[in-house]
C-alpha positions in Angstrom: 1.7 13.2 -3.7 2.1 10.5 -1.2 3.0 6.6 -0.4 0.3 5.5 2.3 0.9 2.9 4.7 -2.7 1.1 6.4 -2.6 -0.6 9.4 -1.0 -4.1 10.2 -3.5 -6.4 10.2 -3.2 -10.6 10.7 -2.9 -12.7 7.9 -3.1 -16.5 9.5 -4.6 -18.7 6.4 -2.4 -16.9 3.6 0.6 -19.2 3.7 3.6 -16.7 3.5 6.3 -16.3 5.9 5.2 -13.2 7.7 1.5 -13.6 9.2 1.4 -9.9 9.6 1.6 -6.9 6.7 -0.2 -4.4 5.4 -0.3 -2.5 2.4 1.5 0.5 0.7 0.0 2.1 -2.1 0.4 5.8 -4.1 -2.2 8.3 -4.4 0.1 9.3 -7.7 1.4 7.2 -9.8 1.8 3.3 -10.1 5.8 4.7 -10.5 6.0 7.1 -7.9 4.9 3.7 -5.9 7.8 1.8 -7.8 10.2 3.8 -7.0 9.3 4.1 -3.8 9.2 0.2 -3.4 13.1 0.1 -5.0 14.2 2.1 -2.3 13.0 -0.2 0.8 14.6 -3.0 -1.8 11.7 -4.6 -3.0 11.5 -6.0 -6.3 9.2 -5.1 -9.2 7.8 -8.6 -8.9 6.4 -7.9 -5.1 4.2 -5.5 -6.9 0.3 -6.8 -6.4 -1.1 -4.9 -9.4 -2.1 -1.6 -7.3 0.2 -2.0 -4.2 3.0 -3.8 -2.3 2.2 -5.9 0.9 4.6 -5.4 3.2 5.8 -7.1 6.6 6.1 -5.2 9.9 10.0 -4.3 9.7 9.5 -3.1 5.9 6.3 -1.1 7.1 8.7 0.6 9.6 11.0 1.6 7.3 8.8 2.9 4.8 7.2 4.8 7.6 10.9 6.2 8.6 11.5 7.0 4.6 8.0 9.2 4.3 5.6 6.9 4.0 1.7 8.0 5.5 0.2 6.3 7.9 -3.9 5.9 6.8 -6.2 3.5 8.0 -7.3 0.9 5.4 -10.4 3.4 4.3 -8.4 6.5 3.2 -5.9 4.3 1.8 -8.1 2.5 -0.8 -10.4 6.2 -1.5 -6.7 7.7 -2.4 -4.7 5.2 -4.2 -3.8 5.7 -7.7 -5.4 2.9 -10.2 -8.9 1.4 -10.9 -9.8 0.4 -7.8 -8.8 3.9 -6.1 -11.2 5.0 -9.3 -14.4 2.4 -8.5 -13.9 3.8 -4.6 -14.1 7.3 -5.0 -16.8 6.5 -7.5 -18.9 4.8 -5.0 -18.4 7.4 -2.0 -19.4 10.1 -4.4 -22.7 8.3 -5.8 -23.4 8.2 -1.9 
Protein backbone atom coordinates (compact mmCIF):
# COMPACT_ATOMS: atom_id res chain seq x y z
CA UNK A 1 0.00 0.00 0.00
CA UNK A 2 2.20 2.69 -1.41
CA UNK A 3 2.68 5.82 -3.88
CA UNK A 4 6.10 5.19 -5.73
CA UNK A 5 8.14 7.88 -7.03
CA UNK A 6 10.96 6.69 -10.10
CA UNK A 7 13.80 8.65 -10.70
CA UNK A 8 13.94 12.16 -12.56
CA UNK A 9 14.84 11.63 -15.75
CA UNK A 10 15.19 14.50 -18.91
CA UNK A 11 12.52 15.25 -20.97
CA UNK A 12 14.08 17.80 -23.79
CA UNK A 13 11.65 17.11 -27.00
CA UNK A 14 8.29 16.99 -24.92
CA UNK A 15 7.33 20.61 -25.02
CA UNK A 16 6.15 21.27 -21.45
CA UNK A 17 7.43 23.75 -19.15
CA UNK A 18 9.54 21.58 -16.79
CA UNK A 19 12.17 19.38 -18.95
CA UNK A 20 12.59 17.23 -15.99
CA UNK A 21 9.84 14.87 -14.03
CA UNK A 22 9.17 11.63 -13.32
CA UNK A 23 6.39 9.59 -12.42
CA UNK A 24 4.16 8.73 -9.39
CA UNK A 25 2.07 5.78 -9.49
CA UNK A 26 0.04 3.41 -6.75
CA UNK A 27 0.70 -0.21 -6.24
CA UNK A 28 -3.24 0.06 -4.80
CA UNK A 29 -5.62 1.77 -6.23
CA UNK A 30 -6.05 4.28 -9.17
CA UNK A 31 -7.81 6.33 -5.92
CA UNK A 32 -5.39 5.76 -3.33
CA UNK A 33 -3.19 7.49 -6.30
CA UNK A 34 -5.95 10.30 -6.61
CA UNK A 35 -6.05 11.14 -3.49
CA UNK A 36 -2.74 11.15 -3.06
CA UNK A 37 -2.31 13.47 -6.14
CA UNK A 38 -5.09 16.06 -4.38
CA UNK A 39 -2.98 16.48 -1.53
CA UNK A 40 0.33 17.79 -3.53
CA UNK A 41 -2.63 19.95 -5.31
CA UNK A 42 -2.77 18.38 -8.52
CA UNK A 43 -5.83 18.13 -10.41
CA UNK A 44 -7.70 15.15 -11.57
CA UNK A 45 -6.98 16.24 -15.15
CA UNK A 46 -2.94 15.73 -14.57
CA UNK A 47 -3.84 12.16 -14.25
CA UNK A 48 -1.99 10.18 -17.41
CA UNK A 49 -4.41 7.13 -17.22
CA UNK A 50 -2.07 4.98 -14.70
CA UNK A 51 0.06 7.83 -13.09
CA UNK A 52 0.87 11.53 -12.57
CA UNK A 53 4.13 13.01 -14.07
CA UNK A 54 5.53 15.25 -11.84
CA UNK A 55 8.26 18.09 -11.80
CA UNK A 56 11.26 18.10 -9.45
CA UNK A 57 9.73 20.43 -6.64
CA UNK A 58 6.30 18.31 -6.71
CA UNK A 59 8.57 15.00 -6.71
CA UNK A 60 10.08 16.48 -3.49
CA UNK A 61 7.09 17.01 -1.78
CA UNK A 62 5.53 13.90 -2.55
CA UNK A 63 8.69 12.28 -1.38
CA UNK A 64 8.40 14.57 2.11
CA UNK A 65 4.42 13.41 2.30
CA UNK A 66 5.32 9.37 1.95
CA UNK A 67 5.85 8.84 -1.33
CA UNK A 68 8.67 5.65 -2.31
CA UNK A 69 11.37 6.23 -4.00
CA UNK A 70 11.80 3.07 -6.76
CA UNK A 71 13.68 3.02 -9.79
CA UNK A 72 11.61 3.12 -13.00
CA UNK A 73 11.69 -1.01 -12.97
CA UNK A 74 9.96 -1.65 -9.60
CA UNK A 75 7.79 1.17 -10.25
CA UNK A 76 6.13 -0.18 -13.44
CA UNK A 77 6.25 -4.24 -11.94
CA UNK A 78 4.05 -2.67 -8.81
CA UNK A 79 1.69 -0.12 -10.07
CA UNK A 80 -1.91 -0.72 -9.90
CA UNK A 81 -3.70 -0.95 -13.61
CA UNK A 82 -3.10 -2.89 -16.84
CA UNK A 83 0.14 -2.08 -17.57
CA UNK A 84 1.32 -2.94 -13.85
CA UNK A 85 -0.81 -6.34 -14.95
CA UNK A 86 0.98 -6.97 -18.71
CA UNK A 87 4.45 -6.35 -16.44
CA UNK A 88 4.19 -8.68 -13.86
CA UNK A 89 2.77 -10.95 -16.49
CA UNK A 90 5.84 -10.88 -18.57
CA UNK A 91 8.48 -11.21 -15.54
CA UNK A 92 6.54 -14.21 -14.43
CA UNK A 93 6.41 -16.07 -18.02
CA UNK A 94 10.28 -15.37 -17.67
Amino acid sequence: MAVLVDPLREYPDAGLRWVHWCHMVSDVSFEELHEFAAQLGIPRRGFQGDHYDLPPHVRERAVELGALEVGTGELVLRMAGARGERARSRRARA
